[in-house]
Structures are given as C-alpha cells and as structure tokens.
Phi, psi and omega in degrees: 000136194266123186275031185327344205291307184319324185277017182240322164257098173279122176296157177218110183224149176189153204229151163209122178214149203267121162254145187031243179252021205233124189259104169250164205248129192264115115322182154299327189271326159316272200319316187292311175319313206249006173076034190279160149226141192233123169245135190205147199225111194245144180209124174278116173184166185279000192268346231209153206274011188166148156300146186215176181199204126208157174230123198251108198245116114292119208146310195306134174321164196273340181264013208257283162327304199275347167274008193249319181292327174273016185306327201280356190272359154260064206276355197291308189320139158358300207246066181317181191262108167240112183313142155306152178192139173211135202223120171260153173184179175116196166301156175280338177270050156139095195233142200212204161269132156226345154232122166209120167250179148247177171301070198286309187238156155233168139234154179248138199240084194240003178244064170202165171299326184268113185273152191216191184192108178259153177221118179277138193222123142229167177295170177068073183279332189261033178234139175271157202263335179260324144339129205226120168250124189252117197236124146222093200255145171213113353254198197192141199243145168312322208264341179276333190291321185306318190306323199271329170321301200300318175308327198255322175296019193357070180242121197276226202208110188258097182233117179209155154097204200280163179275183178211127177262158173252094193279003169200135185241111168231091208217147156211113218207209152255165190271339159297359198254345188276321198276344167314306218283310165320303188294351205273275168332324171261032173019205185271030177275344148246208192212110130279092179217168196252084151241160154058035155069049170208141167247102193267132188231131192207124149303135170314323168235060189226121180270170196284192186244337181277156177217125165232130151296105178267152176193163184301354202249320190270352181120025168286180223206112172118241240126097188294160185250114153281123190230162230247341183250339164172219197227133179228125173259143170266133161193184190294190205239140172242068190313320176287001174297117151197175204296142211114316172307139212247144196225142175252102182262138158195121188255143170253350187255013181214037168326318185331300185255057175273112152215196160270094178259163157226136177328052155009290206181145104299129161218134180265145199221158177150167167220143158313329206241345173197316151264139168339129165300120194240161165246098170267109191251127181267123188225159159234154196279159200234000000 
C-alpha cells in the first residue's frame, strides 16, 4: 500500500497516566520531547460489558516503570489500587479519546535498553472490584435498574428503544457483574455495554443517529470483506468511530456493498514511532 496518506494526516498521541498518586500528562509535543513511544491495541464492542486493551510506554523514566509496576501489590487492600490512564490518538482530521480507564494487570520490560511497561486497560479505573451494589426493587424496570448502574459508574445513560418490566428484581454484586445479569435477561433484543464513559442499553434493531463517511478519500484501507454476519473494513483510526456508530461505506472497486452500516466492534491499533494508526471495523448493514 503506497501510504500518501501521511501527507495528508499527520498522526497525534498524547498519554495522561497516574504514577503513584500524581497523574502526568504526554501532550503530542510531550510524547516527541521525552522520546516515547506508545503502542496500542485498544477493542471496542458490543459483545463485551467496557472497552479493554493494551498500551505499550517506551521511554518512561525507570522509577515512572518500577511504580507502575508494583502498582498492583496492594490489591488486597478494601479499594484496590486502579491507576488511571487515558490515551488520545488519531489525526489532524480527527483526533480524540479512544481509551480512558484503569490499570488492570501491568508487565515490565527492564532487560533491554529501551525499557518498557505494558499496561493491560479496562474501564472502571475509580470503582473497587469489592464494591457492592445492592438492588430490591418490586417491582422494577430495566432503565431503573440501569439508572442506578449508571449513577455508580457516574456515568451518563444512552437508553433507547422499550423498557422491560420486572416483577421483582434482586441482586447483589459489582456493577459489572449486575449489567452480565442484565444482559443475560434481555438476550439479544438488546445491548448492553459500557463504552467512552457511556452505558449504552440499545434495541438491536433500532440504528444509531451518527453517520460518518468511510471512502478510499476519508482513509479507508483496502478492500471490505463481506461475510453472511456482516462486513469488516480497514481504515485509518478514527476516534468518531465508536461502537454503535452509523458509517456510509464506499468502495469504489466493490460498489456492491456501498451502504448504511452500524457499527459492531472495533479495534484501534498503532504506533507512534512507526505504522499508521488503524481502525478494524465489524459493521452490519442497516
């Protein structure tokens, strides 16, 4: 692939991550300044209760590495500890959040020069894993029980399409283990997930309200693969991309499946220091 693209998209990353108790911030100009380099593979979907990942800091000072690595040993503790992280990236025509979490797992790379730090990322960097949400609502509606999810991931509430009644609801739990339970009761006439600091409850077949144009001009990549479960496409990384999202596909060399899709799954993929930032996208046609 001839990448012409760079003279037309200037990549953009900037990092902001909590070492101990102190969150510092990589601008763009940062990250070129302190030499980092960060690789990241971040996924997004509808299958899945929050965005997850991993992110790869090269660079970072050795005691920046050794707090980051031992963040995890007082996990015991009431409240574990989840560093924060928040990772922006994409383009000048379109550049954003595409993960902000916490630290779930770390590994450390100290025996080469360029020392390195992976941080495995999920949402609900401020919730402790032993937090108990407790419900006995009789009776009780899916958007109320959400509501109150939603209060404790103090998060706001994406709900469209019919409520669902209860003639009695009683759970006690973490609140991700409450939106499984949730999701387990509406099978697939909905959706329930957590992305982009939103907990979205969606009819399956009700479509989304954004529409972005993908085409060979905005960065599409490729050839879409067509499959019997939907279409999966390449392009540049798109932070206005997100799960959900309603996309104007256009292939010129496979007009055929030139439609209205909505978005499935994602996964954003780059490096700083060397390939382009991509987006692999699952969509189904609408």
């Amino acid at each position: 692939m001839n990448f012409s693209y760079k003279a037309l998209f200037k990549r953009k990353c900037a990092l902001d991550l909590q070492v101990n108790n102190i969150i510092k911030s990589y601008s763009d100009a940062a990250v070129d300044k302190f030499n980092l380099k960060i690789d990241f593979n971040i996924v997004k979907s509808m299958s899945s209760l929050g965005d997850r990942g991993s992110i790869t800091v090269t660079g970072l000072p050795l005691e920046d590495i050794g707090a980051l690595s031992t963040c995890m040993m007082n996990i015991g503790e009431s409240k574990p500890p989840r560093n924060f992280v928040q990772l922006l990236a994409g383009y000048d025509t379109d550049f954003g959040v595409i993960f902000k979490g916490g630290v779930f797992t770390v590994s450390s790379n100290l025996d080469t020069s360029d020392m390195s730090v992976t941080l495995n990322v999920m949402p609900g960097f401020d919730i402790s894993q032993k937090a108990v949400i407790e419900i006995n609502d009789k009776p009780a509606t899916l958007m109320s029980i959400c509501t109150k999810a939603a209060k404790e991931l103090k998060a706001p509430l994406n709900f469209t399409g019919k409520d669902k009644n209860y003639s009695e609801f009683n759970f006690k739990g973490s609140v991700f283990q409450l939106l499984e339970n949730l999701q387990r009761t509406v099978s697939y006439s909905k959706r329930i997930y957590y992305s982009d600091d939103v907990l979205h409850v969606e009819d399956t077949a009700i479509p989304g309200t954004e529409m972005i144009s993908i085409s060979s001009e905005s960065g599409l990549i490729g050839t879409p693969q067509a499959s019997l479960e939907g279409i999966n496409f390449k392009c540049l990384l798109m932070p206005s991309i997100k799960v959900g999202s309603m996309v104007q596909l256009i292939s010129r060399k496979l007009p055929l499946i030139n439609g209205v899709y909505k978005v499935i799954s994602l996964t954003m993929q780059g490096s700083n220091r060397s390939t382009p930032y991509f987006c692999n996208v699952f969509a189904k046609r609408i």
